[in-house]
VOMIMAR-607986 format. One record per residue (C-alpha): residue number from 1; x, y, z; chain. Coordinates in steps of 0.5 Angstrom, whole numbers. Layout:
REM residues N
NUM:X:Y:Z:A
...
END
This chain:
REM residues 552
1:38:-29:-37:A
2:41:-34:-42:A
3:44:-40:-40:A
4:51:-38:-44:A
5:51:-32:-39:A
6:50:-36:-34:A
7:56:-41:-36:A
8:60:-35:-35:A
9:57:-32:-28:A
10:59:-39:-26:A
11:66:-40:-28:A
12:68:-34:-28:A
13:68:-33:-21:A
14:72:-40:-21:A
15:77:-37:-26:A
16:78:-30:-22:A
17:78:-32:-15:A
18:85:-36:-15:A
19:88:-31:-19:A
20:86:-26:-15:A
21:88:-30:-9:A
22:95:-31:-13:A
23:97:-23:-14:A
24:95:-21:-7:A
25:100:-26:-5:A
26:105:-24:-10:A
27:104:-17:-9:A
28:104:-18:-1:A
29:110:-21:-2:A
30:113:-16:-6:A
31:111:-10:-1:A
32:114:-14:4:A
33:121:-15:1:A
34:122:-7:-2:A
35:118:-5:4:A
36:125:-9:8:A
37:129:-7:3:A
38:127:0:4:A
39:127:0:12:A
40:133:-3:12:A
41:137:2:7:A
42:135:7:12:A
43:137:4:18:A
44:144:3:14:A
45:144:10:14:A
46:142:12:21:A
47:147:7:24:A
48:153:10:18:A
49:151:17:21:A
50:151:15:29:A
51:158:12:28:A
52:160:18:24:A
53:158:22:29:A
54:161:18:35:A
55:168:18:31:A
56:167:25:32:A
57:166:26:38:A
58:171:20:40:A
59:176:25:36:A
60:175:31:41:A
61:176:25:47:A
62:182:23:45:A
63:185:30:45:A
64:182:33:50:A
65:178:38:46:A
66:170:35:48:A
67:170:41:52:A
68:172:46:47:A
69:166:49:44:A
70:170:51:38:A
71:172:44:36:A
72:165:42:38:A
73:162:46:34:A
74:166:44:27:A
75:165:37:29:A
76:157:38:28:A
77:159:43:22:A
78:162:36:20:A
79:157:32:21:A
80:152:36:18:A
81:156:36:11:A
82:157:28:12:A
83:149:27:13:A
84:149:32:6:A
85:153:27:3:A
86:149:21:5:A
87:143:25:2:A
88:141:21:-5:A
89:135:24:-7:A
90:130:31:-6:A
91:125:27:-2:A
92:131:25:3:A
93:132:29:9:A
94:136:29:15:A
95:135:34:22:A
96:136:34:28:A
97:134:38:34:A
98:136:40:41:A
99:132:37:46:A
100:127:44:47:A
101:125:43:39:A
102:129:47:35:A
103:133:45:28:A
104:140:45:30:A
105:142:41:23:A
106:139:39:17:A
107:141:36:10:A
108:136:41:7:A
109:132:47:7:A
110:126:44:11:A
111:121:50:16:A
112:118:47:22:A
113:112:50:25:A
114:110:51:31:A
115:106:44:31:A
116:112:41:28:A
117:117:44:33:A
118:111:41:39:A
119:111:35:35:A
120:118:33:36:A
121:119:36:44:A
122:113:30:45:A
123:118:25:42:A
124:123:28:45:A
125:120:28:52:A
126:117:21:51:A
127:124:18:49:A
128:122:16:43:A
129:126:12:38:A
130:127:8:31:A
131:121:8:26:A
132:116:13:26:A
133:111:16:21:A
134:111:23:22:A
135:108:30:18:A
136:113:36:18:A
137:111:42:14:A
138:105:38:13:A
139:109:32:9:A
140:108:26:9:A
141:115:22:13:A
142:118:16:15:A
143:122:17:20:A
144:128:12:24:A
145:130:17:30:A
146:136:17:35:A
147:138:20:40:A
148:146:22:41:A
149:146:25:48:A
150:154:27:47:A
151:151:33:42:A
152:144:35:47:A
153:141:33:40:A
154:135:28:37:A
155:136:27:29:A
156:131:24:24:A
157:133:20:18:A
158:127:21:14:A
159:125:20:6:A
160:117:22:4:A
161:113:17:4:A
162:110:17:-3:A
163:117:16:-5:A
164:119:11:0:A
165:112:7:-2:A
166:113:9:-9:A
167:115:2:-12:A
168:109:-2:-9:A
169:105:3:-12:A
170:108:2:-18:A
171:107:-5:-17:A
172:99:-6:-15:A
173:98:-2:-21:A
174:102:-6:-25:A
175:99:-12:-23:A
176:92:-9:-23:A
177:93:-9:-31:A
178:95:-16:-31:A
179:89:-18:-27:A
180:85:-14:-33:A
181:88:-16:-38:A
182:87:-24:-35:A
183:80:-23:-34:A
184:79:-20:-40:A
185:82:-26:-44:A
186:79:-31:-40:A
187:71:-27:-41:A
188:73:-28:-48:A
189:75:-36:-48:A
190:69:-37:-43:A
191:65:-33:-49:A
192:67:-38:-54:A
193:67:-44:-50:A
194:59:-42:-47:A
195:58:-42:-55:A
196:59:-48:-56:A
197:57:-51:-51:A
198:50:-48:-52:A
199:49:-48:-59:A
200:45:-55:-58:A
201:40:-52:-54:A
202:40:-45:-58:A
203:37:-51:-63:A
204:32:-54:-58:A
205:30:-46:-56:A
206:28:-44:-64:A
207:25:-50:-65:A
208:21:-50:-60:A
209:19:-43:-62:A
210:17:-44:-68:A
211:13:-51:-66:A
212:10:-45:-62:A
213:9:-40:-68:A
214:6:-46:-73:A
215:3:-51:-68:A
216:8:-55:-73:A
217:10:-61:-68:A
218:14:-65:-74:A
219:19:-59:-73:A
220:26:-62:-71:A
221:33:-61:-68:A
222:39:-62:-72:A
223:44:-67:-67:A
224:51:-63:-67:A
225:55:-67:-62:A
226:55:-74:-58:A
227:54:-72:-52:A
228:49:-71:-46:A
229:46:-64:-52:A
230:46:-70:-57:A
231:42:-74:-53:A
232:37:-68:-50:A
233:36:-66:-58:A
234:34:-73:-60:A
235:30:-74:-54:A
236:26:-68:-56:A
237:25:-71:-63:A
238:22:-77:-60:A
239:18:-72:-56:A
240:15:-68:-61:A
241:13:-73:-65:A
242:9:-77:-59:A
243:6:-70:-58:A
244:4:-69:-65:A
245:1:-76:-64:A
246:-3:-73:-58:A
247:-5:-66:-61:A
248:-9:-70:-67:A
249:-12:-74:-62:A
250:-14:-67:-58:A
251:-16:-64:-63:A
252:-21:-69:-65:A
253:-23:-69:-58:A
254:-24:-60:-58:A
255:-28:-62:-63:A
256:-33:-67:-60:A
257:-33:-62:-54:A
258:-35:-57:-58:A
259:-41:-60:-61:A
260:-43:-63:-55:A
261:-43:-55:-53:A
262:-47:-52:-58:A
263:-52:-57:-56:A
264:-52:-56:-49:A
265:-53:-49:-50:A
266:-58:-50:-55:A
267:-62:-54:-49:A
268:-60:-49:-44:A
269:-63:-43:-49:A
270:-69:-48:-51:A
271:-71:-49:-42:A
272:-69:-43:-40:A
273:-75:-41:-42:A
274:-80:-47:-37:A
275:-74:-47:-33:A
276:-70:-42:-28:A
277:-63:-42:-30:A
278:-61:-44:-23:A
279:-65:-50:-24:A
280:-61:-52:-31:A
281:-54:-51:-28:A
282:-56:-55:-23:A
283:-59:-60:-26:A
284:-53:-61:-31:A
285:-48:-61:-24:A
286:-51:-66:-20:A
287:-57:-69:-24:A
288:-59:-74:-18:A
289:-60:-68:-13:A
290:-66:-66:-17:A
291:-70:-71:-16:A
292:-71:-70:-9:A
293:-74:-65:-5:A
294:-72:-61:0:A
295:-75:-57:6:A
296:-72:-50:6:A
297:-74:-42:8:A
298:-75:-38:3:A
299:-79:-32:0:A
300:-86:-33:-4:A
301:-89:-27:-8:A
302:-95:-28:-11:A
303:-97:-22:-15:A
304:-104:-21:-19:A
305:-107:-16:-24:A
306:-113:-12:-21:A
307:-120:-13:-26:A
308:-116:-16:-31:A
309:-122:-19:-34:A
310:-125:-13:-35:A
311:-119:-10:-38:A
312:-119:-17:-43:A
313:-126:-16:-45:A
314:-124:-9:-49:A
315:-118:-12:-51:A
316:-117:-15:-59:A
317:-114:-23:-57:A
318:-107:-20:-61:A
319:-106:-14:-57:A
320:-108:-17:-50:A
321:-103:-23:-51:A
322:-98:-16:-53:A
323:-100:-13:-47:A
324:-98:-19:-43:A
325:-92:-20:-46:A
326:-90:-13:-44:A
327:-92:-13:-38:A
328:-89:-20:-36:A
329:-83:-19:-39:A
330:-82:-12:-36:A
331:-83:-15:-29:A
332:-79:-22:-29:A
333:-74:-18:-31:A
334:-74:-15:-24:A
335:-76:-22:-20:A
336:-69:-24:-24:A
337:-65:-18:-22:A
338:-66:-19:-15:A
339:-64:-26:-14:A
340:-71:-30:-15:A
341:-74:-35:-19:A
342:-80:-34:-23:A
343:-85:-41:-22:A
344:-90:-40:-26:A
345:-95:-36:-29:A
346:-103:-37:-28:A
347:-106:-34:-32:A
348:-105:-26:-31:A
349:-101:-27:-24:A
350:-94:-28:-23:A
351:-92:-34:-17:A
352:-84:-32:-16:A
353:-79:-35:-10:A
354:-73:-32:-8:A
355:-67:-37:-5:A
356:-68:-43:-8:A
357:-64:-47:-11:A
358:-58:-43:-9:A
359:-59:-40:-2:A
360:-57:-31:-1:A
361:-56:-28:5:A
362:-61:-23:4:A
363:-66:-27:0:A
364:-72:-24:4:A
365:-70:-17:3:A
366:-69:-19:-4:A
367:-76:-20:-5:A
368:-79:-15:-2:A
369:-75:-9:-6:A
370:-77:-14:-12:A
371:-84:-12:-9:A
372:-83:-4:-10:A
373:-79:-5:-16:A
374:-85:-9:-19:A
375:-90:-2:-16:A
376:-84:3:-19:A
377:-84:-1:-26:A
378:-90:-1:-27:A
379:-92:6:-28:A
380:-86:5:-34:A
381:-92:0:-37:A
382:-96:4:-36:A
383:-95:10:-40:A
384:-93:5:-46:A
385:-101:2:-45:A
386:-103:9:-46:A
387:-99:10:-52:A
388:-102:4:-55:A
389:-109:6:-53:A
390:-110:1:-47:A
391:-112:1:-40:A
392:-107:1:-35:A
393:-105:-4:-31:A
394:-106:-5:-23:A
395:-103:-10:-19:A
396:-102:-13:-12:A
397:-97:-17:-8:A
398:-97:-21:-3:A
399:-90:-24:0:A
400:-89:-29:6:A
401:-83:-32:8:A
402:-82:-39:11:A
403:-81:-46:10:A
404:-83:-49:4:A
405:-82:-56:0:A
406:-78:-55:-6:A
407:-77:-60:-11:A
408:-78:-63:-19:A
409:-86:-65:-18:A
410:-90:-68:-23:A
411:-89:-74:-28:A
412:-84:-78:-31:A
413:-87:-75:-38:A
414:-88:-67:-35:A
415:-85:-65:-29:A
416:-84:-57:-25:A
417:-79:-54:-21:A
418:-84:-52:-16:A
419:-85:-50:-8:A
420:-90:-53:-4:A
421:-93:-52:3:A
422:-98:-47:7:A
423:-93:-41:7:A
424:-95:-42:0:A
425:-101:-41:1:A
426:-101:-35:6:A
427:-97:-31:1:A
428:-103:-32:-4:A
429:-107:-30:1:A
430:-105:-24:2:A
431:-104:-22:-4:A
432:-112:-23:-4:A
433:-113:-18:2:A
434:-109:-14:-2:A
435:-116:-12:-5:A
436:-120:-11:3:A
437:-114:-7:5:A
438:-113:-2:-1:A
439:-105:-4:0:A
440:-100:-5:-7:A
441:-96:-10:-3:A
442:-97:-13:4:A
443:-92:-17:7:A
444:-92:-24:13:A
445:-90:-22:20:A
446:-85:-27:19:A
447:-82:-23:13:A
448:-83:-16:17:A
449:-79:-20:22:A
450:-73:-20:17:A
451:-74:-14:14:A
452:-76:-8:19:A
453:-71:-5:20:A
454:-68:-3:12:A
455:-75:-1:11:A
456:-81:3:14:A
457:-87:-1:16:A
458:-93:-1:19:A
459:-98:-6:22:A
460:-104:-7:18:A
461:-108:-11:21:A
462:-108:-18:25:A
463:-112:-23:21:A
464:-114:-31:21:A
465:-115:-32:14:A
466:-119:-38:11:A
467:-118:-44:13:A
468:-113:-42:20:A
469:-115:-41:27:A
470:-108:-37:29:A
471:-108:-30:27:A
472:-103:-27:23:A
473:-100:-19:23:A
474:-100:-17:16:A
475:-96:-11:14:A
476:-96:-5:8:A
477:-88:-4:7:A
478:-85:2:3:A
479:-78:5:0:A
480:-78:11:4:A
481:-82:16:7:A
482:-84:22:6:A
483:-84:27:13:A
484:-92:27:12:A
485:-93:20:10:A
486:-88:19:16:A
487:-92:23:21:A
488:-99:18:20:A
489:-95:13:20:A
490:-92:14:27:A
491:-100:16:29:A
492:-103:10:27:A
493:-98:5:30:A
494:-99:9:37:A
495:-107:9:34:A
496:-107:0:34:A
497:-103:0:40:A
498:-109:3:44:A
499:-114:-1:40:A
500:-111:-7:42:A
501:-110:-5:49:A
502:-119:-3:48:A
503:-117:4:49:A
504:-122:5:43:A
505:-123:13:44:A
506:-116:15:45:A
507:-115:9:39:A
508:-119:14:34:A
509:-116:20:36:A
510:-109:18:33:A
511:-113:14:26:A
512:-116:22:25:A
513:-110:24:26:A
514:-108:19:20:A
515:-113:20:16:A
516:-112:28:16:A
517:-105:26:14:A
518:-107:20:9:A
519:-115:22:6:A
520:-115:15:2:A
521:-111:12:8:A
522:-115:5:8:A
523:-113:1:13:A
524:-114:7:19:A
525:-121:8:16:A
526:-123:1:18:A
527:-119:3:24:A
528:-124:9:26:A
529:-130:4:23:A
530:-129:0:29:A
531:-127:4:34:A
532:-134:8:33:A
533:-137:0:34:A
534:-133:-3:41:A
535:-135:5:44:A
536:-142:3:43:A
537:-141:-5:44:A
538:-135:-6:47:A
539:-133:-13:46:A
540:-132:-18:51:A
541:-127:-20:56:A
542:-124:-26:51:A
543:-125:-20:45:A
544:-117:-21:41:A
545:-119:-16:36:A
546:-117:-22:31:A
547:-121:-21:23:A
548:-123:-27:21:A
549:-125:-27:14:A
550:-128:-33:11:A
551:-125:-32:4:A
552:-120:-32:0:A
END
């Protein structure tokens, strides 16, 4: 809504609201005063006609006739031709009933129904005289009724409402065209003056609109008038040239910003490349923060190339570093997609942790699924080294999960965003094991912990691995189960809890079980391996059932 509207919504009330009070006052008055007129009148009428009715009856009391029903009934035939006299109009009528409700006298021709004649009987019983609105012969009546006990007769003096109404009818119409016409003539002059009044700003608008349209902002207002509009409209000059000032000044600043931008993402393409992303915006956000480290829980995995230098010494330098690239972009790409970071390469492995620097909720599910994704990809890499005529590629992984120290570590001339600690090495550990257990991906206690109940898993072994003295449950992980797979794994996990508890014989029913079920199963084949061993040499009593394996 435009401001000149809204001059008019405002004023227009202001305008109306005294006019309309003025005509419901001057109407009021003026319905009140013909009402009077009209009310009286028919008073007058109805006190004529009472006296000429007792002239008559006084007449035939002077002359001892009241008795004589002859004269009786002249007098009444008389008081019906003088109540015709006093008629003026069609809508007029005058009547009279006897006290039972029958028409004993009328000025015209007017039929009364039983409901008319019921009407009347009531306002007879009930005594009731002067104004009255009534319907007889369903027309609208007012009414001033009297009783003349001499004649046994109740008489109506009546005129039709719409005629006794009429003139202020006329006069609410006549009064409604004054008020349009008013308001009609007042919108117009409201229209003109809002006009004027806005054609200023109207300046102002278009200006700004074509400041908008051009970035023009040498744009100015024309000043029309030397008032409060005037000064606006010079102020705006004022202000428009101030901001053409600052609009240069920006400008030259945008321009600096995006150079400085481009240079940026130049930076962030060339290190993105030696360092995670993560790490860059990190950096770029709170550069202090990275020169200190951290303690944090995360997911460490460490994944290798099974004799890979046997597959190097067939292979021409060009096509291994080929090969590799493949094979390093394709499983990057799913270390990425699931959150984590890739730390490093050594030589033909992969080192990648997941929760750092930014920390999700499911980073030790993440990293696992990373794992199997890894498996599942590398069938796609395969078919491609096959076309190239290149041997294929087998991998294992190992994935711990625990507290480590994270932080930029190295020299002020060469530094790596890296993580540290013993959970590091035990995730590089069990990637080792990974070729004693026959296993693609084997997984920390600390991480199963996390982890068992979104994916199947089952317990591999317990180890004490070089360098430690406290065993570790190590565990193989897979997406989903198949009714068999399911079925051997449920065996050998009832299979270890009977060899941990030294029931070996029933220990290696269930591995056979497995081992029917998995032919190739490793892990429940060194299971049967050592049950055969401890039935013919049982352990001794401080036995643990704890592989301690002396490297790496």
């Amino acid at each position: 809504m435009n401001i000149r509207s809204k001059i008019i919504l405002i004023t227009l009330p202001l305008i109306i609201t005294p006019l309309i009070l003025t005509l419901i006052v001057a109407g009021l008055s003026a319905r009140n005063g013909i009402t009077l007129v009209a009310t009286e009148f028919l008073t007058f009428k109805t006190e004529v006609l009472n006296n000429y009715m007792e002239n008559q009856w006084n007449l035939l009391v002077s002359n001892d006739m009241d008795k004589n029903e002859e004269f009786i009934d002249i007098s009444k035939s008389a008081v019906e031709g003088f109540a015709k006299s006093l008629i003026n109009s069609n809508s007029e009528h005058i009547l009279a009933v006897d006290y039972s409700g029958n028409l004993v006298m009328q000025s015209s021709e007017l039929q009364l129904n039983e409901k008319d004649k019921e009407l009347l009987r009531q306002l007879i019983i009930n005594k009731t005289e002067g104004w009255q609105n009534i319907s007889l012969n369903n027309i609208e009546l007012i009414a001033e009724t009297i009783f003349f006990e001499p004649f046994n007769w109740f008489i109506l003096i009546t005129v039709e409402k719409d005629t006794f109404y009429g003139s202020i009818t006329q006069l609410y119409f006549r009064t409604g065209i004054i008020f349009l016409i008013s308001l009609i003539v007042a919108i117009i002059l409201l229209i003109g003056f809002s006009s004027y009044l806005t054609k200023p700003l109207e300046n102002i608008v278009d200006a700004i609109k074509n400041i908008i349209t051009t970035n023009d902002l040498s744009t100015k207002v024309t000043l029309q008038y030397k008032d409060e509009t005037g000064k606006l409209g010079h102020f705006f000059n004022i202000m428009t040239g101030e901001l053409e000032k600052a609009y240069n000044q920006m400008k030259r600043y945008a321009l600096q910003a995006v150079v400085s931008e481009h240079k940026e993402i130049k930076i962030r393409n060339i290190f993105q490349k030696y360092v995670p992303k993560d790490v860059i915006d990190k950096f770029f956000t709170d550069p202090e923060s990275m020169l200190i480290g951290e303690n944090r829980v995360l997911s460490i995995l460490f994944s290798d190339i099974r004799s890979f230098t046997t597959i190097s010494e067939g292979l021409e330098p060009d096509k291994l570093v080929e090969s590799l690239n493949k094979y390093f972009e394709t499983m990057v790409d799913v270390i990425t997609g699931h959150n984590g970071i890739v730390d490093k390469y050594i030589g033909d492995a992969i080192m990648a942790f997941f929760g750092a620097p930014v920390h999700h909720e499911d980073d030790a599910l993440q990293s696992v699924l990373s794992g199997l994704e890894m498996i599942e990809k590398l069938e796609g890499f395969n078919k491609w080294q096959k076309k190239q005529g290149r041997k294929e590629f087998k991998i294992g992984m190992g994935i711990n999960y625990g507290e480590v120290t994270i932080g930029n570590m190295g020299s002020e001339k060469k530094m790596d965003y890296t993580i540290i600690g013993d959970m590091v090495n035990l995730a590089s550990r069990l990637e080792g094991l990974t070729k004693l257990y026959k296993e693609p991906i084997l997984i920390s206690e600390s991480l199963y912990n996390e982890v068992y109940k979104e994916l199947p898993c089952r317990l591999i072994d317990k180890v004490v691995v070089k360098g430690k003295t406290v065993s570790v449950d190590i565990y193989s992980v897979c997406r989903n189960l198949t009714p068999a797979k399911k079925e051997a794994w449920e065996a050998h996990e009832t299979g270890v809890d009977y060899f941990y508890k030294r029931e070996f014989r029933t220990a290696m029913t269930f591995f056979q079980i497995t081992q029917k079920l998995l032919k190739t199963d490793s892990s429940s084949k060194l299971f049967l391996e050592r049950c055969n061993k401890y039935i013919l040499n049982p352990p001794d009593k401080n036995w643990t059932g704890d592989t301690v394996l002396n490297r790496k």
